[in-house]
C-alpha positions, 0 to 999 in steps of 0.5 A: 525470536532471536534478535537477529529476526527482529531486525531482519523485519525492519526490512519487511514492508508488510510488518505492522511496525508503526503506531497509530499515533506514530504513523499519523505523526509521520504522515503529518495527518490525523488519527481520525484520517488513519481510521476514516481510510481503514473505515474506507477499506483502502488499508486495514491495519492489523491489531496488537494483542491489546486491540490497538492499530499497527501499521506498516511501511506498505500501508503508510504509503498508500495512506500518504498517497491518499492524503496527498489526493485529499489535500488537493481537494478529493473528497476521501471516498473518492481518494480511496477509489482512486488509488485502488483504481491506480493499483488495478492499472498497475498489476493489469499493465504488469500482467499485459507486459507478462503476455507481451514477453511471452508471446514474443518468446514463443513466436518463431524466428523471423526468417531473413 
């Protein structure tokens, strides 16, 4: 890997880049927080060849959007539901605006 990949990564969501250690620390939150939503399934870090959690951008947020439901009272199980709920609604809304673009497209000219 030439230094121009490595960089280029730092642009990457996806790219398992931060600690467990260092997401908690940037969340404010604790490791037991990390481990109790990856134990929820809500994000599922994946593993450096020495077996320790990485995390990246992408899962740092929802992780933040969990503690944000869990500090306001919501028992974390039901933070987990939540946000994968959210996310349903979202990528249904996303796909209804897709049939609705299509639809509108194929339908003929209003004649006037």
């Amino acid at each position: 890997m030439t230094a121009d990949d490595s960089y280029g990564r730092l642009d990457d969501d996806d790219y398992p880049a931060y600690t467990m250690g260092r997401a908690a620390e940037m969340l404010g939150t604790t490791q037991g927080f990390l481990r109790a939503i990856g134990e929820a399934r809500l994000i599922t870090p994946l593993r450096s060849e020495g077996g320790h959690r990485r995390y990246s951008r992408y899962q740092l947020r929802i992780a933040a959007r969990a503690r944000e439901l869990v500090d306001q009272g919501t028992p974390i199980e039901a933070a987990c539901r939540i946000i994968v709920l959210e996310d349903q609604l979202e990528e249904a809304q996303r796909i209804n605006a897709e049939y609705r673009r299509d639809a509108a497209s194929d339908a003929p000219p209003d004649s006037a």
